[in-house]
N, C-alpha and C positions, 0 to 999 in steps of 0.2 A: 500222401502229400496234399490233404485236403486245403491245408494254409496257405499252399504256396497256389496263385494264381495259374489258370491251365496257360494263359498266354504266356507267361514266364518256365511253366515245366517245357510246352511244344518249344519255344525259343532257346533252349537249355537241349533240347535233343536236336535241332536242328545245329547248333552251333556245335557239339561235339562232333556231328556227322562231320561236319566241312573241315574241321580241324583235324579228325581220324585221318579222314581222307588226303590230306595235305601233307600229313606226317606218313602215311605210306607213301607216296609219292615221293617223297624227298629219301626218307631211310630206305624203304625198301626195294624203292624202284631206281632209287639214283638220278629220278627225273624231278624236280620240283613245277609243281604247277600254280602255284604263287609267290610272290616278293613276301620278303621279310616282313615289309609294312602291314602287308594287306592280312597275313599272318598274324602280327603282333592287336590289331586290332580285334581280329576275331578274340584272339588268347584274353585280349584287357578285358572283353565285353563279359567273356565268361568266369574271368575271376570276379569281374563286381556282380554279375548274376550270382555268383557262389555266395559273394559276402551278403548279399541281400537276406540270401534264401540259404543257408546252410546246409538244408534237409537234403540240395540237390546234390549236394558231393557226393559222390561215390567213389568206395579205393581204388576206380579206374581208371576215374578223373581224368582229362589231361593237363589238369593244372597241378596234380601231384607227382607227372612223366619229368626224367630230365629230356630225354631225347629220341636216342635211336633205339634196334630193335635187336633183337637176338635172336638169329634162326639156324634151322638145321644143318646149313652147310657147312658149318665149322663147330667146332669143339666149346663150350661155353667155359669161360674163366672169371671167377670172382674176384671184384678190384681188393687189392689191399684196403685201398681206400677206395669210398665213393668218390667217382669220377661225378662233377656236376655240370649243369648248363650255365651259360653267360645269359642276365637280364639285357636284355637293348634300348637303347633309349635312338631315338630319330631327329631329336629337334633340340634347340639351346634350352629350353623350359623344360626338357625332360630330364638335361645333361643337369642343369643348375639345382632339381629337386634334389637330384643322389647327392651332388656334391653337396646341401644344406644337411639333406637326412645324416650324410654320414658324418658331417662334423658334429651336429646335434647329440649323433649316437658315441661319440668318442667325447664329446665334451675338448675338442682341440682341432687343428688346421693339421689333418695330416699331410705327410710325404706322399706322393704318388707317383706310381711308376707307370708309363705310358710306351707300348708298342703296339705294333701292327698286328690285324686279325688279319691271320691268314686265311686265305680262302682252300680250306684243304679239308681230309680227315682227320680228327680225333683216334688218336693211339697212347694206349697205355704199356712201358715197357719195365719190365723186373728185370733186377740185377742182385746176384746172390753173389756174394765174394768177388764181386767185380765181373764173374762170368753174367752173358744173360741169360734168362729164363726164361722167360715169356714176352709176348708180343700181340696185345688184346685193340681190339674197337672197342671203342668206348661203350656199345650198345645200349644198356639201360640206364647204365650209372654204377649201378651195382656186379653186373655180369655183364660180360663182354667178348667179343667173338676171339677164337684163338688162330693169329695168322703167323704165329712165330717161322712157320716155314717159308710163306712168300716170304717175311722180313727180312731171310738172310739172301737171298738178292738187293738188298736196297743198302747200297754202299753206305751211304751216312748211319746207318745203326750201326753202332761200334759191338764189335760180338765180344771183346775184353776190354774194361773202363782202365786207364792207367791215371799211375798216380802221378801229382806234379808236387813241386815245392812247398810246404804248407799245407796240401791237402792229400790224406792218406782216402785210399778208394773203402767206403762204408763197405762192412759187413752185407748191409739190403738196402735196396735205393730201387722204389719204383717212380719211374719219372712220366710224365706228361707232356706229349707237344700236337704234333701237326704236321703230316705226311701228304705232299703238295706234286704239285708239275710247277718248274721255273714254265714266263710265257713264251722261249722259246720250244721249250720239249712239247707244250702242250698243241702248238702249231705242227710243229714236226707229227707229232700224234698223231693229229686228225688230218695229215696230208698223206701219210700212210693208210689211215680209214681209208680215205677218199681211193685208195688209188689202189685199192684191195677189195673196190666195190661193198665197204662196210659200211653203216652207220656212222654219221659225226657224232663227236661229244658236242653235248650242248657249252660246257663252262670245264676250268679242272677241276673243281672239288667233283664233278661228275664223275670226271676222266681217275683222277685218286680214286675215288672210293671202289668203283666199279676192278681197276687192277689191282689193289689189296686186297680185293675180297672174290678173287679168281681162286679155283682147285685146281694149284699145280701140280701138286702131287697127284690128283686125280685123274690130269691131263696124261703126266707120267706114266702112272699106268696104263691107261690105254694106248700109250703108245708101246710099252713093250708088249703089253698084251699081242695089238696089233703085226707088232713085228715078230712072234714067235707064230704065228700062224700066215703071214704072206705068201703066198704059193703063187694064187693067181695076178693077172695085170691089176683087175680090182682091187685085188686086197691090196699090192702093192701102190696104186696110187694113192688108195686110203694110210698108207702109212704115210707119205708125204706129205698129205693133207694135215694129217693129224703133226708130223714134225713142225710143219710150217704156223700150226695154230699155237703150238705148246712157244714155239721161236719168238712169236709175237705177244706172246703173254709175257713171258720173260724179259724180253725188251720192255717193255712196256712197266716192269717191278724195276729195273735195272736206272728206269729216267727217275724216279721217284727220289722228292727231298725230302729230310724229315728237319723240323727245326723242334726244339724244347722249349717249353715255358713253364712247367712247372714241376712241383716235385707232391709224391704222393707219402705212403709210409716210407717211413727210412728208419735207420740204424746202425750208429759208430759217427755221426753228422750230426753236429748244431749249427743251424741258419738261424741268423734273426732277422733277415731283410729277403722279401723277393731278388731283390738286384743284386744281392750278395749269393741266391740262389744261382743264377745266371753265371756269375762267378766261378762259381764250384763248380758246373756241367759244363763249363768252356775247358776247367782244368784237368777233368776228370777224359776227357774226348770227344765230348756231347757236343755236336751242333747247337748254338744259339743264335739269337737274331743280333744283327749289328743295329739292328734300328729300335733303341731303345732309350727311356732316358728319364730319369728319377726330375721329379718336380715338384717342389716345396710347396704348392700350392694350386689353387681349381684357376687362378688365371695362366699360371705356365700349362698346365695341361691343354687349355683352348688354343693357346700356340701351337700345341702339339699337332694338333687335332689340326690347324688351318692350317699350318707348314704341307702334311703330307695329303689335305683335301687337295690341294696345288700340285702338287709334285705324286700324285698316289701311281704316276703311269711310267714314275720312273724307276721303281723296283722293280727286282724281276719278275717278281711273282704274283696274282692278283691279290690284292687286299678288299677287303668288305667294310673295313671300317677301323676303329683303335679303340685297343682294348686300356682300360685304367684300373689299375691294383693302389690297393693300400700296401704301402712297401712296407712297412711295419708286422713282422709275422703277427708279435703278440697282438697287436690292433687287429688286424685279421681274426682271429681267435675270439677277440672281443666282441665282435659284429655277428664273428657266426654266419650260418644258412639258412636257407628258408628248405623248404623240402624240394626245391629243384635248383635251385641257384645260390651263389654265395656271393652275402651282403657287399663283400670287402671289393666287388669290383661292378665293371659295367661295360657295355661293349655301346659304344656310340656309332652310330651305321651312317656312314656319307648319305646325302642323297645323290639318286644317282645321274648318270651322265647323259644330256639331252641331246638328238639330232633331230633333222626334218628329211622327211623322205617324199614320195606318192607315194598315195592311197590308189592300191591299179583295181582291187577290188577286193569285194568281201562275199565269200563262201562259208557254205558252212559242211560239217564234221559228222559223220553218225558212229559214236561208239558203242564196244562191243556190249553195253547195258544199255543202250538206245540212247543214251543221251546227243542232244542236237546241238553244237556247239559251234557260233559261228566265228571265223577268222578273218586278219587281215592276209592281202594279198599286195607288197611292197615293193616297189623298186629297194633293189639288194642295197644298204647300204653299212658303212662299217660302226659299229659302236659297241664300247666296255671294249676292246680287243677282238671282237669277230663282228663274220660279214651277217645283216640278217634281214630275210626278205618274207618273213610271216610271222603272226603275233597271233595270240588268242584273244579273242575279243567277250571269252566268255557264256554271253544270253542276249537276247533281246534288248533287254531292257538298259544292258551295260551299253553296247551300241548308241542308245535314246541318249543315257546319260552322259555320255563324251560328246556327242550331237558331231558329230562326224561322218561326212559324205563321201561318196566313192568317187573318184577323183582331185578330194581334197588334198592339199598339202597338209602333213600331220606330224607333229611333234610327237618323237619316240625314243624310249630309253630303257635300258634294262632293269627292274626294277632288281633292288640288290645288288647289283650288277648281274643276274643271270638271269632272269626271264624278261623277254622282250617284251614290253606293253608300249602300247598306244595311248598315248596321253591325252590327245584333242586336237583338234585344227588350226591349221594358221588360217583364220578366217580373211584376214585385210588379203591374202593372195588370191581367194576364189573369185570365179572368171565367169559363174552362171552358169557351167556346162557340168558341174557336179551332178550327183542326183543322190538321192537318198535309198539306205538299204532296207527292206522289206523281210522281217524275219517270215521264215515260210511255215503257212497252215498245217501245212502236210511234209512227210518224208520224204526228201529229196529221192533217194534211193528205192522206193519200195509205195508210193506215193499214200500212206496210210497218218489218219488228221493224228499231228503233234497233239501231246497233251502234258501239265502238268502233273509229275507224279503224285503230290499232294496240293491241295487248297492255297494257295497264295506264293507255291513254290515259283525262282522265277527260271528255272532248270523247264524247257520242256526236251519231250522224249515221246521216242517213235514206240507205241506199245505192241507192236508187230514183234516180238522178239524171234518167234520162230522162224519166221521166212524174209526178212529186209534182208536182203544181201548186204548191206553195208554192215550192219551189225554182225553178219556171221561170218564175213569175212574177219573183221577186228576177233572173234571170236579163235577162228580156225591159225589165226597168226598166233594169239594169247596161247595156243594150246601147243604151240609150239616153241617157246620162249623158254630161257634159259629160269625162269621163277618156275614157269611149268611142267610140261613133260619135256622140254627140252632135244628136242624133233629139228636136228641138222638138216637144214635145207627150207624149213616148213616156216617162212616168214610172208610178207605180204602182198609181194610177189607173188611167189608160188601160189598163196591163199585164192590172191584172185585170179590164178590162172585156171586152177582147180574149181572153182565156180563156172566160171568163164565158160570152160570145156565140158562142166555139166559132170563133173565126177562124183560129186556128191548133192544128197538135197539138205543134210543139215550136216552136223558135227556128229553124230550118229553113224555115219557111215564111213566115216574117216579110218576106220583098224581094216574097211574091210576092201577098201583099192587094193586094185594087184598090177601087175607089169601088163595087163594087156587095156585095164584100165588108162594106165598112163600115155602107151602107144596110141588111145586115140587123141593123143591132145598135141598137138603142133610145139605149142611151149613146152613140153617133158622131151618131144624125141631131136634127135642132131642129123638127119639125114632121110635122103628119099625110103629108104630097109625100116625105116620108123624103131632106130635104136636107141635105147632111154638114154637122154644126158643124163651127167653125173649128177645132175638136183635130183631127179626122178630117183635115180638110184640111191641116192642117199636119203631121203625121205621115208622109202619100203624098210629100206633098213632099220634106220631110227623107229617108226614104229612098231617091229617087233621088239627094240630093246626098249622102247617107253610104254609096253603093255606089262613090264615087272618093275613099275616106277612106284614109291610109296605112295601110300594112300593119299596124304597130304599132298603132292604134286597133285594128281586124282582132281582134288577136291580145287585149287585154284586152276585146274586145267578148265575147269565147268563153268566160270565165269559168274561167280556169283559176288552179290555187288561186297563191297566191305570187306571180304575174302581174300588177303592173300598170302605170302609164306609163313608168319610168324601165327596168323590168325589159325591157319588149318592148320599148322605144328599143333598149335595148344589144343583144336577140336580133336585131331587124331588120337592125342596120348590118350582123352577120356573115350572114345566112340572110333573104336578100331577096325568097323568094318562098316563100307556104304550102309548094310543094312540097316543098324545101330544107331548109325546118324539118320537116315529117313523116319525113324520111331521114333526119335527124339523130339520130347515137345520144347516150343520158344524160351520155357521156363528152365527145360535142363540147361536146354542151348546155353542161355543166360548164366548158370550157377557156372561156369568153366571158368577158370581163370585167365584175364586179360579180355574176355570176349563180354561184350556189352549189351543191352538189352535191344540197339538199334541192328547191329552184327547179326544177334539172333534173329529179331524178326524177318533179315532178309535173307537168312539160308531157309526155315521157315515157308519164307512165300513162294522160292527158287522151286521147295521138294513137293509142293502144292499143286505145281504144272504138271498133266500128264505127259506130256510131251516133251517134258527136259526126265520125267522116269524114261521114256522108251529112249533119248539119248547113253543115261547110265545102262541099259539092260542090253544095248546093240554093242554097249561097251565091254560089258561083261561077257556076251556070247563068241565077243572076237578074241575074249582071252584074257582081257586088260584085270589088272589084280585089283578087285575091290576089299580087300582089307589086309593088314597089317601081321604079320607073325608074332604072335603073343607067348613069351616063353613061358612053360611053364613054370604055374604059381606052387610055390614049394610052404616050408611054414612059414606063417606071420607072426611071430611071438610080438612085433614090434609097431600092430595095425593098429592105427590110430594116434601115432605116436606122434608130433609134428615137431621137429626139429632144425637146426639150422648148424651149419657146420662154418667155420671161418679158421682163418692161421692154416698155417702148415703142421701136418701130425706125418712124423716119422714111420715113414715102412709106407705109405699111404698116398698115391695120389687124388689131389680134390676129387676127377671123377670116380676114382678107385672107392674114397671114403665115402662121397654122398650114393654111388652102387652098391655096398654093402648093406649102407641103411635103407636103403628105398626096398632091395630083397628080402626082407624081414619084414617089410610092411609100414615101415615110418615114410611119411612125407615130409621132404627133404625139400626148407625154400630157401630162398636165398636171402630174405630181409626178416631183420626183429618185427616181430610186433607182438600185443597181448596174446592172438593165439600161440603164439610159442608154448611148447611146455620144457623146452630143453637146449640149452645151445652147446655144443664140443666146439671147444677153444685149444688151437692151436699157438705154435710160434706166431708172434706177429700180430696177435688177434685184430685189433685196431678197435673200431668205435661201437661194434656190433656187441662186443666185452661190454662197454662200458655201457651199451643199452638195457642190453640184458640184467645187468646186475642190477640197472636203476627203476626195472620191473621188476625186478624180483625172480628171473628165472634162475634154475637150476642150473650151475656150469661143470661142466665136465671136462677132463682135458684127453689126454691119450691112453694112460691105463683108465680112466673111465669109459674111454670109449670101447677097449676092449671088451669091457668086461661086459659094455652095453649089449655088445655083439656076439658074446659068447651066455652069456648068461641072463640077462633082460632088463627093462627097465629099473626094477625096483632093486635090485641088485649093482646099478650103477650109482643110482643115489645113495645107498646105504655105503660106497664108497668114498661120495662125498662125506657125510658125516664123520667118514673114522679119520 
């Protein structure tokens, strides 16, 4: 990259860092920790650094991402069709571009159909003869999580499409919409959290995603498991624990709405309008939304757009913004996509809703990578629909640049509507008795000098990682969290009561507490006899069942920065066992797919510490499983082979088909591209057919695939030919 300036390459790794990080936050964590805004700028800054510099793209890009992510807790399913993202526009001069570009690109004033973005999850749903079939997250774009089971608690997915007047139910119809909380369920929700001593949801798309993507089935089991062995009082109140959680999860799929807006492959159906879409999926059974409404042109649509910024709190459900379609399929068709978003629409984003509160103070945060992060501290006030009495304020320097005092009155609004920020001060009300906040030298926690992690970063962080209590407490909660090993009882609470009481000196010694450990700590016992409460006891437990967690749990339970479900899925399938990954250099790190060259260098720095080794090796000595069960490798007639499977092939389920090739030795991806040497086309192929062909790969259908599988590569193509 000698051409491209170092200022522009560091500016180019630093700006993927923040966007990684932002897009784990939101997919993987269910938490977002920036507004859409603050988001979509980063996102612009690194497309024009891409277009500047070309050389900086790489296939990992996030400007080539549509969205979410794909991990191991569910079953992965390939969209019939790619599922894409919506572009955003924030302001009348970004809304007014799209509407020039897209007349420009059609050479006419088209039709536009204008409804509500919902604030919910993405869900992709199959229908084969009118039964369903599937029930995906949207995940990549491409592949998507399979939650077909929660889905049949969620009353609005119709499990049989009927037919009505006019319209006979298609052969295949995979349709597209958005699986929500109305704002009353989503109150009711978080008044049951509250009163069950849980966690609030921050917003409902939190509240959605986090109950569709719950293992019920998983719960299930453990609960008969549980109850075929009850004998004692213990086990017996553990099964009531466990009924009462499985009860609440159910509930919790059972409030859920789903609404439709689009439609994906289909078959035995011609639509030639979005709105005439809409149509068919009201007729067919499908939920759609009432609030929609076809507009001849870009000044009806701004009506649209001002009507419900006015009225946006009178639906039931939150909205983020209004979404605008080219109602014309074949126009659609004509505009096409970019590689994450398609031309034909745009999602215009209110701005959001301001109040004034006090400023009562500003503290700061030490998290479990040391980052120092300070916050506001707010008279409760209500705004977007909930109550909120603290903000993130970010750094230092963001503090400087709001110019906001403690004690001021301060204008605040949810950006997006879901993250709370502090906007600046009502200055005409200060009284002189404000004072200003002093970011701190040193760690509040652990009192060791802040420092920037690199040169002009404005992130600082406490470098103390092994002994700040602050950080290892967030550490010891992390290692207990459902992304992690998932350790009932073991949250941040307990964290820091376990400190507190001196039970441990790092994360190290966490497998090797025992019951009389617990006994000396006030917080574990219920009585002068010093008998473990039920946290205690469910804690010992959980960790003997989280020392046979896979590898990848393992490896985000360690808290290493950049690291977490989807990232250590991908490092585990290549580096199966802790030791594999400690021998790994930054460059293998690097070659893995999905994992970047920033990822790598910070597992890398992580394995560099002697003292996060003696963590992994206290772990390994208490038992904890440091690598993966590798079945045996049988022959590979088919190593090196790299293929892509799509449609439906009879006798064969997708994971069925892409397991057979992968045991032979082919890798099995999910998207065309040049390295393809092979693609097996099924029913339904969709657009993956029409890539392939227009590279030039080889296609194969179902006796080819046979034969691939029985007899080998060169033998499947020579069936092509005959």
């Amino acid at each position: 990259m000698s051409e491209v300036p170092q200022v522009a390459q560091d500016r180019w790794v630093a700006l993927v860092a923040q966007i990684e990080e932002a897009r784990r936050a939101y997919y993987e964590d269910d938490r977002p920790m920036i507004d859409d805004l603050e988001y979509d700028k980063l996102f612009n800054e690194l497309i024009a650094l891409e277009t500047d510099f070309p050389i900086l793209q790489t296939q990992d890009s996030p400007t080539l991402a549509v969205g979410g992510v794909v991990g191991e807790m569910f079953a992965p399913v390939e969209h019939l069709q790619r599922m894409y993202s919506l572009d955003n526009v924030f302001d009348d001069d970004e809304l007014n571009a799209w509407f020039a570009r897209t007349e420009k690109s059609l050479g006419q004033v088209p039709s536009l159909l204008c409804e509500l973005k919902i604030d919910g999850l993405a869900i992709d749903a199959v229908y084969e003869q009118g039964k369903l079939k599937s029930v995906a997250t949207r995940g990549d774009g491409r592949v998507g999580e399979d939650v077909t089971y929660n889905a049949a608690f969620i009353a609005s997915i119709p499990k049989t499409l009927q037919a009505s007047l006019g319209v006979k139910v298609p052969e295949l119809i995979e349709v597209r919409g958005e699986v929500f909380f109305t704002n009353a369920s989503f109150d009711q929700l978080n008044l049951e959290q509250s009163q069950q001593g849980l966690s609030l949801f921050a917003n409902p798309r939190n509240a959605a995603a986090g109950s569709l993507r719950q293992r019920i089935d998983k719960r299930e089991q453990d609960l008969a498991d549980a109850q075929k062995d009850a004998v004692s009082d213990r086990q017996q109140l553990r099964v009531l624990k466990l009924q009462a959680d499985l009860d609440r999860s159910v509930r919790r799929l059972q409030q859920l709405q789903l609404t439709v807006h689009g439609i994906g492959a289909v078959s035995g159906l011609e639509i030639e309008r979005q709105s005439q879409a809409y149509e068919v999926l009201k007729s067919l059974g499908l939920p759609t939304s009432e609030h929609f409404k076809v507009h001849k042109d870009a000044q009806g649509a701004r009506g649209f757009i001002e009507y419900y910024g006015e009225h946006r709190h009178d639906v039931a459900h939150e909205i983020d913004g209004i979404v605008i379609k080219v109602d014309d399929i074949e126009k659609q068709l004509e505009l096409g996509e970019t590689s994450r978003a398609p031309r034909w629409a745009i999602a215009y984003k209110y701005p959001p809703e301001v109040v004034r509160t006090r400023l009562l103070d500003i503290q700061v945060n030490v998290g479990r990578t040391g980052r120092v992060t300070p916050f506001a501290v707010m008279e409760p006030v209500k705004v977007a629909g909930s109550t909120v009495a603290m903000a993130t304020l970010h750094n230092g320097f963001e503090v400087e640049r709001k110019g906001v005092l403690i004690g001021d009155m301060v204008f605040l609004r949810k950006a997006g509507d879901v993250i709370p920020e502090v906007l600046g001060p009502v200055i005409e009300l200060r009284t002189g008795d404000e004072r200003a906040f002093v970011m701190p030298t040193h760690c509040p926690d652990c009192g060791t000098e802040l420092k920037p992690e690199t040169q002009g970063d404005k992130d600082l962080r406490c470098p103390n990682a092994r002994s700040c209590p602050g950080q290892l407490m967030e550490r010891l909660a992390n290692i207990g969290s459902r992304k992690a090993l998932d350790i009932e009882g073991l949250g941040e609470k307990s964290a820091i009561a376990i400190l507190e009481s001196g039970l441990v000196q790092d994360e190290g010694d966490l497998f090797n507490l025992t019951e009389a450990d617990f006994r000396s700590s006030e917080y574990f016992t219920k009585d002068a006899d010093r008998k473990l409460n039920e946290s205690a006891k469910a804690i010992l437990e959980q960790l003997q069942v989280a020392k046979s967690q896979p590898l990848w749990r393992v490896l985000v339970a360690l808290s290493i920065r950049h690291v977490g479900p989807p990232t250590a899925q991908a490092i585990t399938k290549v580096f199966t066992s802790m030791q594999a990954l400690q021998r790994a250099t930054t460059e293998e790190l690097a070659q893995v797919e999905g994992i970047g060259l920033i990822t790598a260098e910070a597992i890398s720095e992580w394995f560099s510490e002697d003292w996060r080794l003696e963590v992994i090796n206290k772990w390994r000595d208490a038992g904890v499983r440091m690598a993966d069960e590798v079945a045996e490798v049988g022959p590979q007639p088919l190593a090196g082979l790299v293929l892509v499977i799509t449609g439906s092939l009879d006798g064969f389920t997708r994971d069925g088909a892409q397991e057979a090739a992968s045991a032979l030795g082919a890798k099995v991806t999910g998207s065309v591209s040049k390295k393809t040497q092979l693609l097996v086309a099924g029913l339904n192929a969709g657009s993956k057919l029409e890539k392939a062909e227009s590279l030039g790969i080889p296609v194969i259908g179902l006796e080819g695939f046979k034969v691939l599988l029985t007899e080998g590569f060169e033998a499947a193509l020579n069936k092509i030919e005959q």
